[in-house]
C-alpha positions in Angstrom: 0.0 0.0 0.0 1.1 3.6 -0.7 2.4 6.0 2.1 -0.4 8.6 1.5 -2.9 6.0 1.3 -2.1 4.3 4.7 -1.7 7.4 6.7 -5.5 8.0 4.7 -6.3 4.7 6.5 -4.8 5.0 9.7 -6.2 8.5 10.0 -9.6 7.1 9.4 -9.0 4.1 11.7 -7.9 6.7 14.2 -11.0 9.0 13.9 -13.5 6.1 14.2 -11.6 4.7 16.9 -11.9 8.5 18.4 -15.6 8.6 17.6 -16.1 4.9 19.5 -14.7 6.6 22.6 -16.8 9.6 22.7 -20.1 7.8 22.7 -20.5 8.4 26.3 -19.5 11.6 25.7 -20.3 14.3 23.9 -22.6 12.8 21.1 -23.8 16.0 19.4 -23.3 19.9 19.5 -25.5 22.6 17.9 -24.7 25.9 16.1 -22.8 28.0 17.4 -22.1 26.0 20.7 -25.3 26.7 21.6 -26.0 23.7 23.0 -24.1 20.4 23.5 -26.0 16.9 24.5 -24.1 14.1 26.2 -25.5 10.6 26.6 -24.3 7.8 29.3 -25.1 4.5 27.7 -26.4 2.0 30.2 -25.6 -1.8 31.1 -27.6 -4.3 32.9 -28.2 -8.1 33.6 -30.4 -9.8 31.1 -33.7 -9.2 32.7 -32.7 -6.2 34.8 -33.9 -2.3 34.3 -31.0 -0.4 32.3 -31.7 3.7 32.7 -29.7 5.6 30.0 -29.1 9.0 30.8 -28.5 12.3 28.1 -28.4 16.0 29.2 -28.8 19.5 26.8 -26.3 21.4 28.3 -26.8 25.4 27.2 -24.0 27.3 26.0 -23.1 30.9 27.1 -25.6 33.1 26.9 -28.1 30.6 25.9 -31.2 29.4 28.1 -33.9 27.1 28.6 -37.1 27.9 27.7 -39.3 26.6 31.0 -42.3 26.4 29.2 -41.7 24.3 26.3 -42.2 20.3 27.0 -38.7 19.1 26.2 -38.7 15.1 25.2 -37.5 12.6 23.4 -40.1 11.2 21.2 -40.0 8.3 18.2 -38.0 5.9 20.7 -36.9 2.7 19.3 -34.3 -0.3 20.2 -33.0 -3.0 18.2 -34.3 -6.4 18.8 -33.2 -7.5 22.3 -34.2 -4.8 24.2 -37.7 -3.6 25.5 -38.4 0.4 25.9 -40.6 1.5 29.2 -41.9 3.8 26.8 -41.6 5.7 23.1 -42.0 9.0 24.5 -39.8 10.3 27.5 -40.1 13.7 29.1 -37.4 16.2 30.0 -37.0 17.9 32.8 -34.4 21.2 33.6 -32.2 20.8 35.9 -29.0 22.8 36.6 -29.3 25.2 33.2 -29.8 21.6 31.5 -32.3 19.5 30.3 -31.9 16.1 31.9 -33.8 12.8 30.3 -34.2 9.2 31.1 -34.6 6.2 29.3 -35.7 2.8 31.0 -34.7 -0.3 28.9 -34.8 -3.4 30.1 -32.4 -6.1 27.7 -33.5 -9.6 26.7 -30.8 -11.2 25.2 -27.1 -11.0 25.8 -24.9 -8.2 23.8 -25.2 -4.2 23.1 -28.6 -3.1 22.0 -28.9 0.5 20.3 -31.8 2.6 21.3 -32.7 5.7 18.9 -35.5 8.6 19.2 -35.3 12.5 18.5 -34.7 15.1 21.2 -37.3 17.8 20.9 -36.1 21.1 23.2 -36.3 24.6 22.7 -34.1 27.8 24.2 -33.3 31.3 23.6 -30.7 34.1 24.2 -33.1 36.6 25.9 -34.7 36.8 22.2 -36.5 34.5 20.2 -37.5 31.2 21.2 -36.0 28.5 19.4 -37.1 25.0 18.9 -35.0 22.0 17.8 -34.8 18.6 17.1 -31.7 16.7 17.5 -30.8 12.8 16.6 -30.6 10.2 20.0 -28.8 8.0 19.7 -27.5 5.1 23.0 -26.8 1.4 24.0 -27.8 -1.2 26.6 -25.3 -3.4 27.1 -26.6 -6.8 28.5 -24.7 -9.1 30.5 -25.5 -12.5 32.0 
């Protein structure tokens, strides 16, 4: 293989490697650093309750609009995992938007769960609503 092709490859081994580790992290940020949501993928027992957490986190300047009713709606998992529900409420906490997922996995192995965040801020000037990709996984053990 070429040199410029394998330090193409590695780089791209390297980013998805990169991206793999930030899962738990920081899965998504919005224009301007307005906002930045983190998800904390769960694990559990086959059988057990698995609770992922996610969090909007404002940026500077930016804040929550109290009245809007932030969620996560169109939840879905992959075969081997069950949802509590499809639609999961928000609630603000700490100039965030904290949200819960309860999963409970039926088979052995990592289980994604996707859904949309709907949430909505402002900077002391027009509201702004947004939808955002979800995106987490249950881990089941024995």
């Amino acid at each position: 293989m070429p040199r410029a092709r394998c330090q193409v490859v590695t780089r791209r081994v390297s980013s998805l490697a990169l991206a793999l580790v930030a899962l738990t992290g920081v899965v998504w940020a919005g224009a301007e650093s307005s906002f930045v949501i983190s998800v904390q993928n769960a694990s559990a027992r086959v059988g057990e309750k698995a609770v992922i957490v996610a969090k909007i986190s404002m940026g500077e300047g930016f804040t929550i609009t109290d009245s809007y009713r932030h969620r996560i709606i169109q939840l879905s998992a992959s075969d081997g995992v069950e949802l509590e529900r499809n639609v999961v409420p928000g609630s603000v906490q700490d100039s965030g938007i904290v949200f819960t997922v309860h999963a409970t996995p039926k088979s052995v192995g990592t289980h994604t769960v996707h859904g949309v965040f709907r949430f909505s801020y402002h900077n002391g000037g027009e509201i702004d609503i947004r939808a955002a990709p979800f995106e987490a996984t249950v881990t089941a053990t024995e």
